[in-house]
N, CA, C and O atoms as a GROMACS GRO file, in nm:
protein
  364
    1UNK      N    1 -16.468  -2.463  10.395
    1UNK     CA    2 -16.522  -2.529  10.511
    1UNK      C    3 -16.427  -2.643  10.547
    1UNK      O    4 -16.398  -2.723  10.458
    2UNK      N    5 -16.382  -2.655  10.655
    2UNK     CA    6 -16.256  -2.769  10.715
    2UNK      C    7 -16.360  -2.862  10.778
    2UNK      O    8 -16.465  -2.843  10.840
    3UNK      N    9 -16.277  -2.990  10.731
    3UNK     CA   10 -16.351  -3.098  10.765
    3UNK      C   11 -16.263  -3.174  10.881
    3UNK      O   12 -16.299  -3.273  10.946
    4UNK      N   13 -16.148  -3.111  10.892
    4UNK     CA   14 -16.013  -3.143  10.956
    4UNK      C   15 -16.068  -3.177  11.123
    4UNK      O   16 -16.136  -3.081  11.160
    5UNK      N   17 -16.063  -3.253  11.201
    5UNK     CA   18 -16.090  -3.236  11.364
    5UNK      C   19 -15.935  -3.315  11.382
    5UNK      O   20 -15.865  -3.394  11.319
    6UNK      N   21 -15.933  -3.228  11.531
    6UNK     CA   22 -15.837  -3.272  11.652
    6UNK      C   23 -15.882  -3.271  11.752
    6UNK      O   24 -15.970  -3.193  11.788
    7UNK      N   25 -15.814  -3.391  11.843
    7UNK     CA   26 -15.818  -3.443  11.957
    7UNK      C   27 -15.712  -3.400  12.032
    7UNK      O   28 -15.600  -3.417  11.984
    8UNK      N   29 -15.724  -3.336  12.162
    8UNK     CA   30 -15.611  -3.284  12.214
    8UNK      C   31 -15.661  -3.325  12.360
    8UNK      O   32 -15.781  -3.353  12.374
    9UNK      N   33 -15.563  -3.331  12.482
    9UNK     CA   34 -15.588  -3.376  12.582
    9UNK      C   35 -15.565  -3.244  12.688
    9UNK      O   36 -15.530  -3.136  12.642
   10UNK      N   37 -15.584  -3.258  12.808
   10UNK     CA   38 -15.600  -3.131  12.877
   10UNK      C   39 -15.469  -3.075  12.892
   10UNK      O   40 -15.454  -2.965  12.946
   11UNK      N   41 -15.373  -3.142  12.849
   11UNK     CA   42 -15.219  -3.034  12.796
   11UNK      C   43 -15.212  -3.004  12.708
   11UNK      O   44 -15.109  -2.939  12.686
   12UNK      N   45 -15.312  -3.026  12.580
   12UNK     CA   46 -15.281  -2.933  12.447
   12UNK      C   47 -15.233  -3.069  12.370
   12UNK      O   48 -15.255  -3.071  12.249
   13UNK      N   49 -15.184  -3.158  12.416
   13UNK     CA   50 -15.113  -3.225  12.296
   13UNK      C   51 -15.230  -3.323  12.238
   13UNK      O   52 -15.333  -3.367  12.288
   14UNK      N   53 -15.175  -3.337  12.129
   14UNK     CA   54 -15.242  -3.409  11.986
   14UNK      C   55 -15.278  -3.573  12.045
   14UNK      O   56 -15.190  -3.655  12.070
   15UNK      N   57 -15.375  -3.589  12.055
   15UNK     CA   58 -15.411  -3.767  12.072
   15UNK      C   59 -15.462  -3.795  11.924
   15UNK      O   60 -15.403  -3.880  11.858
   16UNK      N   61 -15.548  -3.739  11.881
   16UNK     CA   62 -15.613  -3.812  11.717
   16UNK      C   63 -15.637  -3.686  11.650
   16UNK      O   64 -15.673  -3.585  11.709
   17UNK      N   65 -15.615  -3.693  11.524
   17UNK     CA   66 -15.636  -3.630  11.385
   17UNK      C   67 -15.745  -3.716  11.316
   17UNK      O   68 -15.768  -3.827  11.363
   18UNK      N   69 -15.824  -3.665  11.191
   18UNK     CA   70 -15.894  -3.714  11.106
   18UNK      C   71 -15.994  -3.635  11.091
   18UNK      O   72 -16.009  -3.540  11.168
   19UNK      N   73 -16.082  -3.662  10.988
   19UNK     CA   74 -16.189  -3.583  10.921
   19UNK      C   75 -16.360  -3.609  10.962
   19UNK      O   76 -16.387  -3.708  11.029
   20UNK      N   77 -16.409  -3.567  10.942
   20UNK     CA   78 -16.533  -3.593  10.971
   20UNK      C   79 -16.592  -3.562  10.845
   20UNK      O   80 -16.537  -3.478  10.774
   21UNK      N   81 -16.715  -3.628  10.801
   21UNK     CA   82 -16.846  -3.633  10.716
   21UNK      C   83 -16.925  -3.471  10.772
   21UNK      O   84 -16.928  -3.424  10.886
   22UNK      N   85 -16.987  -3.411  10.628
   22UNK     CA   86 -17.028  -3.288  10.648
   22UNK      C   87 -17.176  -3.334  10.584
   22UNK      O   88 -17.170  -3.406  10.485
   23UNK      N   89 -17.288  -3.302  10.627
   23UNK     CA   90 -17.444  -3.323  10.596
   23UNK      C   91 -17.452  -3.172  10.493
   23UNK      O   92 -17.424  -3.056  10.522
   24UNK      N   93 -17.489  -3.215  10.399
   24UNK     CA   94 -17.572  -3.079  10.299
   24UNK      C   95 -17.608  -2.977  10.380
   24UNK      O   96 -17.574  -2.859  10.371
   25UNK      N   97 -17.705  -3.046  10.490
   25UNK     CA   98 -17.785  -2.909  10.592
   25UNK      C   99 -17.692  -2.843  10.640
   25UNK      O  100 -17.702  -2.722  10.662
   26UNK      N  101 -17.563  -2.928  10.669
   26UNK     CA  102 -17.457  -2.866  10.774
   26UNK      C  103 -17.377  -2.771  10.640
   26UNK      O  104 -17.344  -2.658  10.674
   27UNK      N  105 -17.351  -2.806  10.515
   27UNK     CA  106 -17.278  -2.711  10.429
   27UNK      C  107 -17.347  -2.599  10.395
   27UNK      O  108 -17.300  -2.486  10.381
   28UNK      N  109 -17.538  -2.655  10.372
   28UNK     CA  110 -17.581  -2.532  10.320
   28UNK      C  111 -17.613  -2.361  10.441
   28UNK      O  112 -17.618  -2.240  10.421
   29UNK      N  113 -17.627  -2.458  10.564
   29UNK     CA  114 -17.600  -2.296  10.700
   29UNK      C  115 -17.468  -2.285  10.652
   29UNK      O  116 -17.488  -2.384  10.583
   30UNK      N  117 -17.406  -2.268  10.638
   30UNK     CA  118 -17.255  -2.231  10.630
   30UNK      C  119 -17.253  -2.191  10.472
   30UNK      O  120 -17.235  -2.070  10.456
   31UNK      N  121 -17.260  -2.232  10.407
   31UNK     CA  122 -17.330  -2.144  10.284
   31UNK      C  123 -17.366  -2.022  10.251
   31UNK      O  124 -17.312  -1.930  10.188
   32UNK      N  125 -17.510  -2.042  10.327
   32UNK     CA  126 -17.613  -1.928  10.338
   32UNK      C  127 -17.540  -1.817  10.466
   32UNK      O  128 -17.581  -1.701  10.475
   33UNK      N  129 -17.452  -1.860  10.538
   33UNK     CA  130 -17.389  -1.766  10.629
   33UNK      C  131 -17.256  -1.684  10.533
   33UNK      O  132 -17.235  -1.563  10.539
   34UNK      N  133 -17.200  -1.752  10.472
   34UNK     CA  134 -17.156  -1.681  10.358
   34UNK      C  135 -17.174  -1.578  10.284
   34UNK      O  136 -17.108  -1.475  10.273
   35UNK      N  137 -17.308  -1.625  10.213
   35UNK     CA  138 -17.328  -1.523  10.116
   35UNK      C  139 -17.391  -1.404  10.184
   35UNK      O  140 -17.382  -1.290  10.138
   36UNK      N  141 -17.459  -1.435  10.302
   36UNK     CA  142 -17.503  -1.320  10.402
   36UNK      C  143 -17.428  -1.202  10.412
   36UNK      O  144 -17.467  -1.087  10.396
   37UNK      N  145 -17.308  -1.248  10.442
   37UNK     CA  146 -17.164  -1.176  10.511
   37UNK      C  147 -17.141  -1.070  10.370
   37UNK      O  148 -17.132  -0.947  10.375
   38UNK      N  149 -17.135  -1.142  10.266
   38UNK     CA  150 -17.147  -1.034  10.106
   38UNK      C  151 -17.260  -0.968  10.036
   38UNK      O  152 -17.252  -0.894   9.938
   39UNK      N  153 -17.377  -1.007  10.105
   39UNK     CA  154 -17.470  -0.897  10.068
   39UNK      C  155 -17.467  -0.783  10.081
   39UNK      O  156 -17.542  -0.725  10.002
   40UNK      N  157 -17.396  -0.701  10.168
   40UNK     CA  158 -17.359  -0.574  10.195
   40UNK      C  159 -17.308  -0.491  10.067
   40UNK      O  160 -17.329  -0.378  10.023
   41UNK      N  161 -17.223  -0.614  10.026
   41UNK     CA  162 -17.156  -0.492   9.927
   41UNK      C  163 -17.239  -0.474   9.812
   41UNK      O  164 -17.185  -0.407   9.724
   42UNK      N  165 -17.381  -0.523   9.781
   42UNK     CA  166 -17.417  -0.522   9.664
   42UNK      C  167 -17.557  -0.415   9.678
   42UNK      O  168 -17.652  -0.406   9.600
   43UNK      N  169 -17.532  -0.340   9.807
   43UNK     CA  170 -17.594  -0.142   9.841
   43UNK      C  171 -17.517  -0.090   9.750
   43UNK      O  172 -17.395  -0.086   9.735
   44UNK      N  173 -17.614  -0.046   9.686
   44UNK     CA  174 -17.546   0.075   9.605
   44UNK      C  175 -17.450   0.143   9.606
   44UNK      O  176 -17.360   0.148   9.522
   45UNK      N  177 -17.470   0.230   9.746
   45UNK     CA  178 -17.384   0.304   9.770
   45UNK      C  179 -17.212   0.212   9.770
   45UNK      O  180 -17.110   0.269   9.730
   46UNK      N  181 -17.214   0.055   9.826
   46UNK     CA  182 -17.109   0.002   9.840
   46UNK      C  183 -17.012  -0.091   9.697
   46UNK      O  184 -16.907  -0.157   9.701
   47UNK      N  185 -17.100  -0.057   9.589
   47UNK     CA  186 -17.100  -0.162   9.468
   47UNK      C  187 -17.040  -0.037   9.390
   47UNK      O  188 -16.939  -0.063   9.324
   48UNK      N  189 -17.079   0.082   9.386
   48UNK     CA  190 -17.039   0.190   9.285
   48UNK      C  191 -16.880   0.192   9.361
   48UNK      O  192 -16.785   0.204   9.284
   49UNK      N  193 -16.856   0.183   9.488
   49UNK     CA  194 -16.712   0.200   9.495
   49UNK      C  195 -16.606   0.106   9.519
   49UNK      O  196 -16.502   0.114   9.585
   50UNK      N  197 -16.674  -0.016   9.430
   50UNK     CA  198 -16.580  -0.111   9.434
   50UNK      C  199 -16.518  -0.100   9.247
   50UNK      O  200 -16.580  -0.035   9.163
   51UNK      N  201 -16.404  -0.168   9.221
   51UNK     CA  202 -16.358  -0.140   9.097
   51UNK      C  203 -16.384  -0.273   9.044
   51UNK      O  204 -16.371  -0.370   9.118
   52UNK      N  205 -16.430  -0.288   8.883
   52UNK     CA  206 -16.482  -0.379   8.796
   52UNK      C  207 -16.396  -0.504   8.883
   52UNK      O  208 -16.470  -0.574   8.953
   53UNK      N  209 -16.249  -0.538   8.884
   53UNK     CA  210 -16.188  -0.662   8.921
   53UNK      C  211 -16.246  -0.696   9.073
   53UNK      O  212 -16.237  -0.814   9.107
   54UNK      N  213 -16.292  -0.623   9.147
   54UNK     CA  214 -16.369  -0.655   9.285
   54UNK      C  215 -16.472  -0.731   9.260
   54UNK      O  216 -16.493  -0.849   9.288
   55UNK      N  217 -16.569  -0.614   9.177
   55UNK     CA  218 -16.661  -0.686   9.160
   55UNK      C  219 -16.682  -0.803   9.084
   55UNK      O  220 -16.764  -0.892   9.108
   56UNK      N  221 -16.598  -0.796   8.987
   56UNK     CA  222 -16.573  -0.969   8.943
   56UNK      C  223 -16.498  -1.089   9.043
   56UNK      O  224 -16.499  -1.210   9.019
   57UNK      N  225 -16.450  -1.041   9.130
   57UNK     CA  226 -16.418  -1.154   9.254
   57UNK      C  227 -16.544  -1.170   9.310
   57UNK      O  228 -16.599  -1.280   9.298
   58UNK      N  229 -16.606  -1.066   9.379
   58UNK     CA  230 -16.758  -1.124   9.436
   58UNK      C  231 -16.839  -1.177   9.387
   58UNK      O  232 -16.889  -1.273   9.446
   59UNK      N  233 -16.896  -1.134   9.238
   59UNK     CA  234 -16.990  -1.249   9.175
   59UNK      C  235 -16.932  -1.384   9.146
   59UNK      O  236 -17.010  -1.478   9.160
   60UNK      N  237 -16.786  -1.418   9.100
   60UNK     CA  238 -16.770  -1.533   9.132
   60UNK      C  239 -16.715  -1.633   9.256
   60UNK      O  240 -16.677  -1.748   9.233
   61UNK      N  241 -16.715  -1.590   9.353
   61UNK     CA  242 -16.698  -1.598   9.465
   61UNK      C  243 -16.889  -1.641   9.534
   61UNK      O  244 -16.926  -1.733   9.608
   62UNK      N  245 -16.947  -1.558   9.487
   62UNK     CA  246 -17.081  -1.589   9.550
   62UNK      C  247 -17.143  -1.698   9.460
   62UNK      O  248 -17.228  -1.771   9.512
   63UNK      N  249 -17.109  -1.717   9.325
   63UNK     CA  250 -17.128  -1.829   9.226
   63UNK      C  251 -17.088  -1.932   9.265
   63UNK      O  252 -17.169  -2.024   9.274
   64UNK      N  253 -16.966  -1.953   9.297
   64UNK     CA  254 -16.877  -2.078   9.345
   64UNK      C  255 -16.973  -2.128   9.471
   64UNK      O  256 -17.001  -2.248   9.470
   65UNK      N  257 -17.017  -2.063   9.559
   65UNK     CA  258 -17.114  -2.072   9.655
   65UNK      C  259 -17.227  -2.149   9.655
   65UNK      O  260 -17.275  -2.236   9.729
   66UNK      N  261 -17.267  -2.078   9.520
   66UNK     CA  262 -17.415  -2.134   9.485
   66UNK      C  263 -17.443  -2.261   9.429
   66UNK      O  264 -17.534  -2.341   9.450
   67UNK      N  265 -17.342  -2.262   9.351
   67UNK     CA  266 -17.246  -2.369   9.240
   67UNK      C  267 -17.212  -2.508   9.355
   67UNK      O  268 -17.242  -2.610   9.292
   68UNK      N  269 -17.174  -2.539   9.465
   68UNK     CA  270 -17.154  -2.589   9.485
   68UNK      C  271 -17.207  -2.713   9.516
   68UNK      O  272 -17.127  -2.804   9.539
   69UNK      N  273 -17.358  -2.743   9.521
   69UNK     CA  274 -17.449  -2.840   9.549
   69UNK      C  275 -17.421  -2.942   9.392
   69UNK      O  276 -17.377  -3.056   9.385
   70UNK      N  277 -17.463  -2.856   9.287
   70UNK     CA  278 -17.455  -2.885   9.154
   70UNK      C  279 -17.305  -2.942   9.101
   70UNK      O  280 -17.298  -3.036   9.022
   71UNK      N  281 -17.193  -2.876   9.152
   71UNK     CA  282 -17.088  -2.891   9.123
   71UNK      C  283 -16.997  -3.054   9.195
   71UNK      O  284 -16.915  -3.133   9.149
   72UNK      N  285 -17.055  -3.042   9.298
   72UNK     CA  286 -17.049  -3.167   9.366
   72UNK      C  287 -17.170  -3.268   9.460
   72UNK      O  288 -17.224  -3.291   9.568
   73UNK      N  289 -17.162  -3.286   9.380
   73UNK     CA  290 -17.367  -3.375   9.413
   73UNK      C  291 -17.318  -3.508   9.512
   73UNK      O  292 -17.218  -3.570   9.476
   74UNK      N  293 -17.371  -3.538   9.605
   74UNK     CA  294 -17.341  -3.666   9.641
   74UNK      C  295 -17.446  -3.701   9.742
   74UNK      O  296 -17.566  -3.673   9.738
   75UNK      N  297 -17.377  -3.771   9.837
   75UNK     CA  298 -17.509  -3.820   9.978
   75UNK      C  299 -17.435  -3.729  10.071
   75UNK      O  300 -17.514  -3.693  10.159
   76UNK      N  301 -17.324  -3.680  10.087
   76UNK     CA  302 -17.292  -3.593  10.164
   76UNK      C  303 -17.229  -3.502  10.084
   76UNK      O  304 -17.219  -3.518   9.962
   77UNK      N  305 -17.166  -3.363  10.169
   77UNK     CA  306 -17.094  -3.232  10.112
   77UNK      C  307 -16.949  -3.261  10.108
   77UNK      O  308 -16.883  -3.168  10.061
   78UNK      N  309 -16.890  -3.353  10.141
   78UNK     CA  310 -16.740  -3.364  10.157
   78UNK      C  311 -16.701  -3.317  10.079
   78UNK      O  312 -16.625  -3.227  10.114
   79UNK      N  313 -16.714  -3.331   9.947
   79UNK     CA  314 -16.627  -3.298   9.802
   79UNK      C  315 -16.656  -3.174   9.803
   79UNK      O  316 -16.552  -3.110   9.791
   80UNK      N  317 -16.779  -3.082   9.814
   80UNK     CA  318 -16.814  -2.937   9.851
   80UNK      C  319 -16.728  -2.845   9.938
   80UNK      O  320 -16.682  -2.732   9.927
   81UNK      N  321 -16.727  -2.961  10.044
   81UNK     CA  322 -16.658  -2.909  10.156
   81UNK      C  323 -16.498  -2.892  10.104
   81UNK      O  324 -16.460  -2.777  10.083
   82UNK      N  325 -16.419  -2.984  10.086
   82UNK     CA  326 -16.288  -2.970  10.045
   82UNK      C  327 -16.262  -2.908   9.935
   82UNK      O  328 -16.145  -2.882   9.904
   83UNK      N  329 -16.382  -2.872   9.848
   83UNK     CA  330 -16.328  -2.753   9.777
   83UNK      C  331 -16.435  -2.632   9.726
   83UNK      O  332 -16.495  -2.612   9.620
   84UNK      N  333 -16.427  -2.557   9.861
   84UNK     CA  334 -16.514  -2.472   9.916
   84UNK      C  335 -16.430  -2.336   9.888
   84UNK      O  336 -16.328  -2.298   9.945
   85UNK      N  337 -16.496  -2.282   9.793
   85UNK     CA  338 -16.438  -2.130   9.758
   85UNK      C  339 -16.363  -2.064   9.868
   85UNK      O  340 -16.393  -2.073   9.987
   86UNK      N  341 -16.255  -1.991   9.813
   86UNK     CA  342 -16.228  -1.870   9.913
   86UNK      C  343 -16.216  -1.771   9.910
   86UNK      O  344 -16.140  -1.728   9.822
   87UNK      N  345 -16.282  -1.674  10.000
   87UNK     CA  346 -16.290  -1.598   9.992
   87UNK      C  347 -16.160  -1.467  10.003
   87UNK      O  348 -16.068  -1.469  10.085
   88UNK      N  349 -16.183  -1.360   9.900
   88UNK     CA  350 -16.071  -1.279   9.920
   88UNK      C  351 -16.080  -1.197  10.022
   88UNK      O  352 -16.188  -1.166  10.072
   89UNK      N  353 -15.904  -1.127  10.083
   89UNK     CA  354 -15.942  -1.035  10.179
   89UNK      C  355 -16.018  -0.961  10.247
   89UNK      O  356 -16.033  -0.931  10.366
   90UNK      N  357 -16.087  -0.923  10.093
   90UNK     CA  358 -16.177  -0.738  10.128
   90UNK      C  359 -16.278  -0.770  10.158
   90UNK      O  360 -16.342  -0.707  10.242
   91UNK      N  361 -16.332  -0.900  10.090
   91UNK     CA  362 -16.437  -0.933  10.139
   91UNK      C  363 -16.523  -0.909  10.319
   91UNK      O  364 -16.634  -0.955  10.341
   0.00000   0.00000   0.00000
């Protein structure tokens, strides 16, 4: 999740850079839109034809996910946010 914003003016060019503060509510939709996107593969039909190293990227990939409230606790998600799993290709 990028916390990164730009300011650009009606020609495209750069006026301000800097970060913005991320709210829990705002990490956990984005979260929960996540793990949404990987529920698919865990149909049967789509889990038998993935190979053991796949499926060990997705469960920890959807862990890191889950993990993340716990892993970085605060009054906001920033630290969540800047180090917010990523996801592989196939995904």
């Amino acid at each position: 999740m990028n916390r990164k914003t730009t300011v650009t003016n009606h020609l495209g060019e750069v006026i301000s850079t800097g970060t913005i503060d991320i709210s829990w509510e705002e990490a956990r939709v984005h979260r929960n839109h996540c793990l949404t996107k990987t529920d698919l593969w865990y149909l049967k039909d789509r889990w038998d034809e993935l190979s053991s190293v796949k499926k060990g990227q997705l469960n920890s990939y959807r862990k890191a996910l889950r993990d993340l409230p716990q892993d970085y606790p605060g009054e906001n998600a920033n630290d969540a946010c800047d180090n917010w799993p990523q996801p592989e290709d196939w995904f």
